[in-house]
C-alpha positions as CSV (number, residue, x, y, z in Angstrom):
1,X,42.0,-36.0,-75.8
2,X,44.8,-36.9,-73.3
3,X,45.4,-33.6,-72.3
4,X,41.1,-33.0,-71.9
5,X,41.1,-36.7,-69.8
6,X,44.0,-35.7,-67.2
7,X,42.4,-32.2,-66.2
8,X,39.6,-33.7,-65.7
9,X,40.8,-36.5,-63.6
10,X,42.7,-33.8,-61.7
11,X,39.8,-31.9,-61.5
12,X,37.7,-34.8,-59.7
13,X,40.5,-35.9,-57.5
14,X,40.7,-32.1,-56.3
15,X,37.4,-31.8,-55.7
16,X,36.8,-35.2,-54.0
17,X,36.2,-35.3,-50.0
18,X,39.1,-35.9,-47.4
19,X,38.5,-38.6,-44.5
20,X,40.2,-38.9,-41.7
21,X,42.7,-41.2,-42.7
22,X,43.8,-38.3,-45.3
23,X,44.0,-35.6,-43.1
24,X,46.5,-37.9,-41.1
25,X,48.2,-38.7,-44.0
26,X,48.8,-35.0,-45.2
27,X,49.8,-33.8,-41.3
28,X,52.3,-36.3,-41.3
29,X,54.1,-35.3,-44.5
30,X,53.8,-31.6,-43.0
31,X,54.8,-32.6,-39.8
32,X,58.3,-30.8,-39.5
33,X,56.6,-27.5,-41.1
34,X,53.6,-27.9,-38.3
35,X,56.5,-28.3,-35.7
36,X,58.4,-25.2,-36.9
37,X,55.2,-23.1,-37.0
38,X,54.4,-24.1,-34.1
39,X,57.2,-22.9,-32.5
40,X,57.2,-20.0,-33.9
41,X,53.5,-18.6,-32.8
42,X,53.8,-20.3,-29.1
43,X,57.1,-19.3,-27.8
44,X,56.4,-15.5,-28.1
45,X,52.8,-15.8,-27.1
46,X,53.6,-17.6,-24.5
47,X,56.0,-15.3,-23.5
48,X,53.7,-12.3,-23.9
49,X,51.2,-13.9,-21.4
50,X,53.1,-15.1,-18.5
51,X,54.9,-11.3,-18.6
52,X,51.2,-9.8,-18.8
53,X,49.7,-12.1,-16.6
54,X,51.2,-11.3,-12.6
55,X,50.2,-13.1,-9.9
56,X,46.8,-11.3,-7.6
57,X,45.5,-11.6,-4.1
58,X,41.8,-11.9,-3.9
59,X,40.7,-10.9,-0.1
60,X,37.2,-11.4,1.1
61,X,34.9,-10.7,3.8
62,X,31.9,-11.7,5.1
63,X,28.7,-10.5,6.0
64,X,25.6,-11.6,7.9
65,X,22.1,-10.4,7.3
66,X,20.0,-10.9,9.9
67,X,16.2,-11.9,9.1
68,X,14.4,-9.8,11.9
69,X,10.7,-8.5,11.6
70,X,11.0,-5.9,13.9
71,X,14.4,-4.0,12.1
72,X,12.9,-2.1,9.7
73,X,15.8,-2.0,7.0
74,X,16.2,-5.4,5.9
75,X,12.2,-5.3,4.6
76,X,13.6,-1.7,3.1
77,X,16.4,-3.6,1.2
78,X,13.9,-6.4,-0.3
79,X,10.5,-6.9,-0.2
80,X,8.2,-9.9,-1.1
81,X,5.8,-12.3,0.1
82,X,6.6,-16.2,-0.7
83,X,10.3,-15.1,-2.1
84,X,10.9,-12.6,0.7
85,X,14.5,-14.0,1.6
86,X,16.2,-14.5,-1.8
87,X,15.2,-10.9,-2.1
88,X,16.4,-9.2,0.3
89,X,19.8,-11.3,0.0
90,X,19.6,-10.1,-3.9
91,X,19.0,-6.7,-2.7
92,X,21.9,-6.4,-0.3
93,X,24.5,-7.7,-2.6
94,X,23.2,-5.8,-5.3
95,X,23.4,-2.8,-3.4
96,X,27.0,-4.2,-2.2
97,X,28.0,-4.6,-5.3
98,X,26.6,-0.9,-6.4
99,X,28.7,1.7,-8.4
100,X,27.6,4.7,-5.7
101,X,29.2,2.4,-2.7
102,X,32.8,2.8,-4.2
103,X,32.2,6.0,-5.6
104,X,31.3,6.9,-1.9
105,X,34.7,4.9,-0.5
106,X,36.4,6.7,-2.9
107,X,35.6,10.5,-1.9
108,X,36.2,9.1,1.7
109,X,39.7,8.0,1.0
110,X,40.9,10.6,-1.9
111,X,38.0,12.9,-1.8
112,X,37.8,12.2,-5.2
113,X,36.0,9.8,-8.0
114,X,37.9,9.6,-10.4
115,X,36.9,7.0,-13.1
116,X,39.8,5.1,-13.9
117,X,40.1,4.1,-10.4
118,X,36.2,3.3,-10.2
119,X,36.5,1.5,-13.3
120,X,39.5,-0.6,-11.4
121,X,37.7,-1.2,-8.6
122,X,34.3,-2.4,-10.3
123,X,36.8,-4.6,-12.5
124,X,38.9,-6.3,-9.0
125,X,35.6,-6.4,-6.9
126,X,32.9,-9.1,-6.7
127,X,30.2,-10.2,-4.6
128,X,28.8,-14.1,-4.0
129,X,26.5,-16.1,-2.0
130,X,25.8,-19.4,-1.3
131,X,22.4,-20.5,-1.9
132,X,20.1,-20.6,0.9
133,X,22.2,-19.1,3.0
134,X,22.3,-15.6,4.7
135,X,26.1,-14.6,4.1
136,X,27.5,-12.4,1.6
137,X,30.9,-12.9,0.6
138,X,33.1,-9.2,-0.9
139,X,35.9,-10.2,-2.4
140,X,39.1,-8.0,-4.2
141,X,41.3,-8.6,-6.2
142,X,44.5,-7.0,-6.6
143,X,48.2,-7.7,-7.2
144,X,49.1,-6.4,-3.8
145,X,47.7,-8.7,-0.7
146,X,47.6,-5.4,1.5
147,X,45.9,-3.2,-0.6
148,X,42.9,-5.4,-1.4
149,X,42.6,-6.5,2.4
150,X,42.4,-2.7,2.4
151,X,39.8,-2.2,-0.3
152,X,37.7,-5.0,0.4
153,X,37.1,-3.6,4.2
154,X,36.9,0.4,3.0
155,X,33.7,-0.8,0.6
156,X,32.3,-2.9,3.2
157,X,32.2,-0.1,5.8
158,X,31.1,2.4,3.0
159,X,28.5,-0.3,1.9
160,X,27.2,0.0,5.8
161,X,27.3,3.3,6.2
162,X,25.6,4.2,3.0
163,X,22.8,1.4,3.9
164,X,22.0,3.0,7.1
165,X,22.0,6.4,5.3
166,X,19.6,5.0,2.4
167,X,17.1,2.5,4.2
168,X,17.0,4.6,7.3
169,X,16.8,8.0,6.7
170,X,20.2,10.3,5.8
171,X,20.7,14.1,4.5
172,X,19.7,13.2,0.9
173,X,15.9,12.8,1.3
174,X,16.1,10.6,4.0
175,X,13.6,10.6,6.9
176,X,14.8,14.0,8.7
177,X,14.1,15.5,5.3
178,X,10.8,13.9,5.2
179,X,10.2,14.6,8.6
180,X,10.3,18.2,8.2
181,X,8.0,18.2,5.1
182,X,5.4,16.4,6.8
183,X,5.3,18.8,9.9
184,X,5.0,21.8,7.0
185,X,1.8,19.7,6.1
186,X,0.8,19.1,9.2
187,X,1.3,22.6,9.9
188,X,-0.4,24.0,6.6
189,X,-3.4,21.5,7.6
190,X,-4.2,23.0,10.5
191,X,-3.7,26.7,9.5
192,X,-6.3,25.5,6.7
193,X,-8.6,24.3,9.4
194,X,-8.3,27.5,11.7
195,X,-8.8,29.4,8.8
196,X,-12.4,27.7,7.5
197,X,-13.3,28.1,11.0
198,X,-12.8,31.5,11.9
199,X,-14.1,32.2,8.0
200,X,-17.4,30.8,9.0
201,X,-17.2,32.2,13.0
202,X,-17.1,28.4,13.9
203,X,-15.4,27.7,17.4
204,X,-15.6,23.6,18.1
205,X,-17.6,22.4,14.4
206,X,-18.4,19.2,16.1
207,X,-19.6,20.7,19.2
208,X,-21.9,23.6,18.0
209,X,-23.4,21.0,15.3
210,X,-23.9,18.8,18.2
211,X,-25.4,21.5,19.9
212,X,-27.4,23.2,16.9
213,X,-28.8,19.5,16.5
214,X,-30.1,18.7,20.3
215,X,-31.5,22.2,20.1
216,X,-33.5,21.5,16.8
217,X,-34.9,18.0,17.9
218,X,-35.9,20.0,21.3
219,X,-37.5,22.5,19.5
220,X,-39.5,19.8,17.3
221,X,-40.3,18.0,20.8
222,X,-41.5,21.6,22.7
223,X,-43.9,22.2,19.3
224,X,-45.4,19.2,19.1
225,X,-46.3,19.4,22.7
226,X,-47.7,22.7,22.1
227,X,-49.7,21.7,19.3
228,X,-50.9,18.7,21.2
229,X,-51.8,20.7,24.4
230,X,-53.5,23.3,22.4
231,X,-55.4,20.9,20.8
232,X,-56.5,19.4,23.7
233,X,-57.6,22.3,25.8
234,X,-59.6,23.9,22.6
235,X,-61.1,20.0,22.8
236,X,-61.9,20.4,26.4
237,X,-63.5,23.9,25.7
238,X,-65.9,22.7,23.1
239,X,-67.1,20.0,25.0
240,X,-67.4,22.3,28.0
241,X,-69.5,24.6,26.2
242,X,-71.5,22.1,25.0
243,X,-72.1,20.9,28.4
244,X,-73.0,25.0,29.5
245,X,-75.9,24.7,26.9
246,X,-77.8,22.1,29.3
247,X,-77.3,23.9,32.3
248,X,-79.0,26.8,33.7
249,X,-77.1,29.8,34.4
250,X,-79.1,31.0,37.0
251,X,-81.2,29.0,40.1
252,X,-83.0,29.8,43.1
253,X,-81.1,29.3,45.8
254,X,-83.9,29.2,49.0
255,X,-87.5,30.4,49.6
256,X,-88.5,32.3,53.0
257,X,-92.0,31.7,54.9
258,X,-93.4,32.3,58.1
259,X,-95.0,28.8,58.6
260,X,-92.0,27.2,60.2
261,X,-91.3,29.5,62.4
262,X,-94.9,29.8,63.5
263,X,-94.6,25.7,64.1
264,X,-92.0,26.4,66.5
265,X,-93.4,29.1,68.0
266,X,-96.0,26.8,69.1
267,X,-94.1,24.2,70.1
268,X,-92.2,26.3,72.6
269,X,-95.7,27.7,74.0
270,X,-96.5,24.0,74.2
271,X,-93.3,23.4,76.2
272,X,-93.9,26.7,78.5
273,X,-97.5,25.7,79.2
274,X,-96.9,21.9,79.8
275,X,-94.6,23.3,82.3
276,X,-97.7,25.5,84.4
277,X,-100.9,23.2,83.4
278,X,-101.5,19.9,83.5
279,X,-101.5,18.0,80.1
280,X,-105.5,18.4,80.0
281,X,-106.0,21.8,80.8
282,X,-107.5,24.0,77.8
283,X,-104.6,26.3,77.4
284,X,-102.5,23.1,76.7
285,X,-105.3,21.5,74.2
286,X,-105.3,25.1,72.8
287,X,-102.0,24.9,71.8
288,X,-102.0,21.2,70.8
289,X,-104.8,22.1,68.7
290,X,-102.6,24.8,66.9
291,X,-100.0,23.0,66.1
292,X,-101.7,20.2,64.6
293,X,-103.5,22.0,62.1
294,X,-100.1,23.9,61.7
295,X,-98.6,20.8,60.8
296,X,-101.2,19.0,58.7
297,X,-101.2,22.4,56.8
298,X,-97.4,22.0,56.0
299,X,-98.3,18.4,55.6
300,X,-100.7,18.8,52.9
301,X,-98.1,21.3,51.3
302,X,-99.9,24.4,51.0
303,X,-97.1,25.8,51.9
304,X,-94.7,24.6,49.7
305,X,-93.3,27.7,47.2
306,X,-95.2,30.4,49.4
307,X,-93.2,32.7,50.9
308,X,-89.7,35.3,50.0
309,X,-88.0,33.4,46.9
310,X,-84.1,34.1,46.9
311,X,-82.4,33.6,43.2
312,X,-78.4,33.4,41.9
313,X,-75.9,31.7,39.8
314,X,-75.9,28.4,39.5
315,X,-72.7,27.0,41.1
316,X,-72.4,24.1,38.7
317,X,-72.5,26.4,35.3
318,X,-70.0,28.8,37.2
319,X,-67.5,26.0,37.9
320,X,-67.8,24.5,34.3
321,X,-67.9,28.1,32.6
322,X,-64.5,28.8,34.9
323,X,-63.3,25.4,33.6
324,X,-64.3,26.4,30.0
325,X,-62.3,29.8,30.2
326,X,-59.1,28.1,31.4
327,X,-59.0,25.3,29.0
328,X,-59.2,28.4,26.3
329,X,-56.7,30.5,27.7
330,X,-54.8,27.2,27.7
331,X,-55.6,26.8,24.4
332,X,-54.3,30.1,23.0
333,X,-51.5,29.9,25.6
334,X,-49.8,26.6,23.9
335,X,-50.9,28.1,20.1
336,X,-48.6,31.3,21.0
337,X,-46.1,28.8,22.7
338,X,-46.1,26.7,19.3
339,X,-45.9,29.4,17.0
340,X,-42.8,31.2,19.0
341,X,-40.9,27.5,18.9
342,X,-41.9,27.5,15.0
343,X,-40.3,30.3,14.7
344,X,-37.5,29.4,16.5
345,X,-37.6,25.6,14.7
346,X,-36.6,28.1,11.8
347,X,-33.8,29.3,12.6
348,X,-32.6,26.3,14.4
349,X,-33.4,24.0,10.8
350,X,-31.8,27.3,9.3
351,X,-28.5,26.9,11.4
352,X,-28.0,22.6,10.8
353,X,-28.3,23.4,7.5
354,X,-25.6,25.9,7.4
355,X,-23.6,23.2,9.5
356,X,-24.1,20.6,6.9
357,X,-23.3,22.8,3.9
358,X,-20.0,23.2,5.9
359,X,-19.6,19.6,7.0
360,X,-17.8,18.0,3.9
361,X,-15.1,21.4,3.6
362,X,-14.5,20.3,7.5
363,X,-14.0,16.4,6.9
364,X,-11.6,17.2,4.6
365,X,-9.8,19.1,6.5
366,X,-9.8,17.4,9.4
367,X,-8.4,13.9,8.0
368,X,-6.0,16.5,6.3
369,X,-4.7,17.0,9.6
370,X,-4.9,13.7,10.7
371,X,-3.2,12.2,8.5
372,X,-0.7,14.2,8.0
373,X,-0.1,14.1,11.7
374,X,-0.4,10.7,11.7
375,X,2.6,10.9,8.9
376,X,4.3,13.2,11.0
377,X,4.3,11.1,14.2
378,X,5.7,8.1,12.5
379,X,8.2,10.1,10.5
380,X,9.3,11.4,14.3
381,X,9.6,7.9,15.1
382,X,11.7,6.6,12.3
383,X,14.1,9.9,12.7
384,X,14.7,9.2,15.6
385,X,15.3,5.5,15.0
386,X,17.7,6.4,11.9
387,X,19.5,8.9,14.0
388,X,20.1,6.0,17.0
389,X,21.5,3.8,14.0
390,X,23.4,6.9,12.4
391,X,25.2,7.2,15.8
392,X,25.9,3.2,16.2
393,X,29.1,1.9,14.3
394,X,29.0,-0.1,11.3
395,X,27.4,-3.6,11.4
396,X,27.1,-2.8,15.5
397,X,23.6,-3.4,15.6
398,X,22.4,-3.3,11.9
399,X,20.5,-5.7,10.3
400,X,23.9,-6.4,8.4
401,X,26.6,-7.9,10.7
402,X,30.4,-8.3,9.7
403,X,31.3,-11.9,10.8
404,X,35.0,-11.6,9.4
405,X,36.8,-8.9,8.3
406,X,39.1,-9.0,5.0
407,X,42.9,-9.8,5.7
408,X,46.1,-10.1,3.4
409,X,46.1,-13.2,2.0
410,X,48.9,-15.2,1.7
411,X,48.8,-17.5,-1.2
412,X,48.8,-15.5,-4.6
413,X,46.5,-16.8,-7.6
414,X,47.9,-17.0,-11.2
415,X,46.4,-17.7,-14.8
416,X,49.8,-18.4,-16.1
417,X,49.9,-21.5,-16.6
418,X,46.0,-21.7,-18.0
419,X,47.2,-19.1,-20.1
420,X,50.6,-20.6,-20.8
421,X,48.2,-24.3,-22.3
422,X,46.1,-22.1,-24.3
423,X,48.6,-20.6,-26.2
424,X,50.0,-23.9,-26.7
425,X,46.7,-25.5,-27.7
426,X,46.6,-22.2,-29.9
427,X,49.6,-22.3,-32.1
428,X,49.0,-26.4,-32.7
429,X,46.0,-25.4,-33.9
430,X,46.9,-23.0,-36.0
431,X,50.0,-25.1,-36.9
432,X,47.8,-28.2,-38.1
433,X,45.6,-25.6,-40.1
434,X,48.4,-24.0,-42.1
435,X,49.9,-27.8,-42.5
436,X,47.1,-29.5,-44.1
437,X,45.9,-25.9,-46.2
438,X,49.9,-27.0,-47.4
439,X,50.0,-30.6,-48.2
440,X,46.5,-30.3,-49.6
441,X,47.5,-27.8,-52.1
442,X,50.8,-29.6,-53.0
443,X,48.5,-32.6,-53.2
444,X,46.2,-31.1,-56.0
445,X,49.5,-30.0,-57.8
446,X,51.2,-33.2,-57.7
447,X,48.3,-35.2,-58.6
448,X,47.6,-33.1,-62.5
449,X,50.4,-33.9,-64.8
450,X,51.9,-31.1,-67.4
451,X,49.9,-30.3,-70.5
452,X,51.5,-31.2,-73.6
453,X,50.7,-29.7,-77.5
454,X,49.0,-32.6,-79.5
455,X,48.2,-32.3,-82.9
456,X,44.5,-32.1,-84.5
457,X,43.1,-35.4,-85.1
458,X,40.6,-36.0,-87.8
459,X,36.9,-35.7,-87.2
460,X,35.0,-38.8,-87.4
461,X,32.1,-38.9,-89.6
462,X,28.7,-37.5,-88.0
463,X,27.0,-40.5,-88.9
464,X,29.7,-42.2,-87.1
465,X,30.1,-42.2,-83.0
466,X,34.1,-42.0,-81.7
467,X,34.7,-44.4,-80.0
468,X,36.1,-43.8,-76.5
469,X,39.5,-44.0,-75.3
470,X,39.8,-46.3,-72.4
471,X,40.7,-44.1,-68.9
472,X,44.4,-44.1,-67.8
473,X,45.0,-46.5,-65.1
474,X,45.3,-45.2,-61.5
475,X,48.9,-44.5,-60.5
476,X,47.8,-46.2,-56.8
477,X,45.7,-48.6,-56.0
478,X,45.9,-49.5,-52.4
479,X,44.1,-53.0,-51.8
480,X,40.5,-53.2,-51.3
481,X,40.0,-49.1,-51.4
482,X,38.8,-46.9,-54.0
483,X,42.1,-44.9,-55.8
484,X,43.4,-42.5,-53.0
485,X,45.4,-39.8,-54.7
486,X,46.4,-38.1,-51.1
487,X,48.1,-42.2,-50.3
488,X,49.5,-41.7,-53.8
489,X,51.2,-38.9,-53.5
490,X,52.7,-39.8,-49.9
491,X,54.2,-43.1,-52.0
492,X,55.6,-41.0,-54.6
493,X,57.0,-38.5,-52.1
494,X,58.1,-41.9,-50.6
């Protein structure tokens, strides 16, 4: 039962929870053994990192980019409407900061990539900005100041020079390249026109359908004024025949008799003799007597329709019959006039069509060429643009500007002593851990006492409970504290 009540008190005291005040308590009785270990991880740790770590120059320099609307490569670079300027600043210095930029400064220098020295120059080099501000800052670091002065300027001149190349137009699919495909287009455009037009024996589309079209809609004006003036003359025949009915064709034109002539026969007898007699004498009455009853005979009109009767055409029905001819020669004039212009309103109609089947194949074409002449005459424009900016040094008059070149700094910059307090905060660490893991352990073997043989007791009765055996007294007690077995220990050690 002894032996049964210490494993288990062991048991609870090595399974009950440390405070603070414990783990105090155990670090102070390992204190030399935290000391010694550590001493023993820090000093060559400490000494692998300041050998490792030498001191590096970082060398910078600084670029401007310039927000102007009418330089086409900075709205290449980034593009955006509200955020327009925190891209294009993200654009540049990611195209800065770009793996083909040092690969390029690379074949320029060695002509040669090779990748251990990319991978050490993507490793040294870095590129910042401030917020809301238009700089870009390309820094490198290296453990010579000369060579990353040196580095730092041989990517920014390769950064310029392959930003011209790449916004503006270069030898790989740049704007030249372009250029020359879109005058191919334009080219092949127009050979497609010339082609549909001599296919169809057009010579100016536009003009001949222009033409084909005044030509029908005179036509259509000429027939309709044909019909309209037959019409009307076979309306002015009709009614001209109709008038013919009423008339006489033929009238008599005079009638001849001797009765006048006698009159004034005797009248200039009268004369004669009044000229010889006096106005009594009987020759005179004689006469006188004559031509009274000569006149009261005409008088009386016995002699009216006596006498030669002279008949002919009747000049009215001649001048309406003449009218009545032309108006129907008119007539079949315009109807021959109107169907020759239908006729020719045929093949007029027959010709627009043919222009209209033809029209959409032409539209096509023709904005074919357009554009594509359009394309072309920009595309000039921008060639010759990127070939002015080619020509022009770096960051002469680029969008990008260098505002101060990279020089060999003076001051180096060293992690050694970071690295020299993190070793140190290390091997505490590590120190403390191993120490408690050791006084804890020591702790738990201290606190259960050695198991000794004990001989069978007798079994109670079953109808009789054992009574219990009162629990061993604490071998600490510190004042108003529950037993502390790590306190105990430390006062036996003591």
């Amino acid at each position: 039962m002894t032996s049964m009540s210490s494993d288990t008190r062991a048991g609870e005291l090595a399974r009950r929870e440390l405070d603070l005040v414990d783990l105090v308590a155990i670090a102070w009785t390992q204190r030399l053994f935290i000391i010694l270990i550590t001493l023993l991880v820090f000093i060559p740790l400490a000494v692998l990192a300041y050998v490792s770590l030498t001191p590096s120059y970082t060398a910078g320099s600084r670029l401007l980019v310039i927000m102007d609307d009418e330089d086409l490569t900075p709205g290449a670079a980034g593009t955006g409407g509200e955020f327009m300027f925190d891209q294009i600043m993200q654009s540049e210095a990611d195209l800065l900061a770009s793996e083909e930029v040092r690969r390029r400064m690379l074949i320029e220098l060695t002509g040669a990539a090779d990748p251990q020295q990319l991978k050490t120059l993507g490793e040294g080099f870095g590129v910042s900005r401030a917020p809301n501000a238009s700089f870009l800052i390309a820094t490198f670091k290296n453990e010579d100041a000369d060579v990353a002065a040196n580095t730092v300027n041989a990517i920014v001149d390769a950064y310029l020079r392959y930003r011209v190349e790449l916004l503006t137009g270069g030898f790989e699919g740049g704007v030249q390249a372009r250029l020359d495909a879109a005058e191919r287009d334009a080219q092949a455009a127009q050979q497609a026109l010339r082609t549909f037009l001599a296919d169809n024996a057009i010579t100016d589309f536009e003009t001949e359908l222009n033409s084909a079209l005044g030509r029908l809609a005179d036509l259509q004006g000429r027939k309709l004024a044909a019909d309209a003036d037959a019409a009307q003359a076979r309306a002015l025949a009709q009614a001209l025949e109709q008038r013919l009915q009423d008339i006489p064709q033929t009238i008599e034109l005079y009638v001849e008799n001797s009765v006048t002539g006698q009159l004034l026969d005797l009248q200039v007898r009268q004369a004669e003799l009044m000229a010889r007699y006096q106005p009594d004498a009987p020759p005179v009455l004689a006469v006188e007597r004559e031509i009274e009853a000569l006149e009261r005979f005409v008088q009386e009109g016995r002699a009216n329709g006596q006498g030669q009767r002279r008949t002919g055409v009747n000049p009215i029905w001649q001048e309406l019959e003449s009218s009545r001819l032309q108006q129907e020669s008119n007539a079949a004039g315009q109807e021959r006039l109107a169907s020759s212009l239908n006729a020719q309103l045929r093949a007029a109609r027959t010709a627009v069509e043919r222009f209209r089947a033809l029209q959409s194949e032409y539209d096509r074409l023709t904005r074919a060429v357009s554009a594509r002449s359009a394309a072309a005459d920009q595309l000039s424009v921008q060639a010759a643009d990127a070939m002015a900016r080619r020509d022009m040094p770096p960051g002469g008059a680029d969008a990008i500007r260098i505002v101060s070149r990279a020089t060999p700094p003076v001051q180096a910059q060293s992690n050694r002593k970071l690295a020299v307090m993190a070793v140190g905060v290390l091997a505490g660490g590590i120190a403390l851990l191993l120490g408690l893991i050791r006084g804890y352990v020591a702790a738990v073997r201290q606190a259960a006492p050695p198991q000794r043989p004990n001989p069978p007791e007798p079994r109670a009765p079953s109808n009789e409970r054992p009574e219990a055996e009162p629990a061993p007294e604490p071998h600490y007690q510190a004042p108003r504290r529950t037993p502390v077995p790590v306190l105990a220990r430390v006062s036996d050690a003591r």
